[in-house]
VOGU-3710 file (C-alpha; in Angstrom, 3 decimals, decimal comma):
1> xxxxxxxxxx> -2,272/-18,390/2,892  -0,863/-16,493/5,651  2,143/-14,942/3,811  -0,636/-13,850/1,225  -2,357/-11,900/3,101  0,354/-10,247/4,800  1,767/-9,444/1,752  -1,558/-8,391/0,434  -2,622/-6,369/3,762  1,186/-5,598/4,768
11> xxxxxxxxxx> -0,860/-2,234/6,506  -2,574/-4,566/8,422  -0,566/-6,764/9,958  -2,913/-7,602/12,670  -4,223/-10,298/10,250  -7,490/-11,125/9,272  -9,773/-9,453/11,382  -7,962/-6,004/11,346  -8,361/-5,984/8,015  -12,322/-6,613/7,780
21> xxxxxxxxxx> -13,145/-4,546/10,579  -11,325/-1,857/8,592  -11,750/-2,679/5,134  -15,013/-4,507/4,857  -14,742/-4,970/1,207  -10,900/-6,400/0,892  -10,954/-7,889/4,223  -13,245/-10,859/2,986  -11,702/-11,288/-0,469  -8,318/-11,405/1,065
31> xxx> -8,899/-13,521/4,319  -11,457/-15,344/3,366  -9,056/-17,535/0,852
//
C-alpha cells in the first residue's frame, strides 16, 4: 500500500496527509486504500 501511493503521489512524498491537504480529491482515493 505504501509503495502505491508513493508511486502514485511520487510529488508528494510526505505521504498521506500531504497529499489530502493538497489534493483533496486524489488524496482520499489514493490513501484511503
Amino acid at each position: 500500500m505504501r509503495k502505491t501511493t508513493k508511486k502514485v503521489f511520487q510529488d508528494h512524498e510526505d505521504g498521506p496527509q500531504g497529499v489530502q491537504g493538497e489534493r483533496g480529491p486524489v488524496g482520499p482515493a489514493g490513501a484511503g486504500k
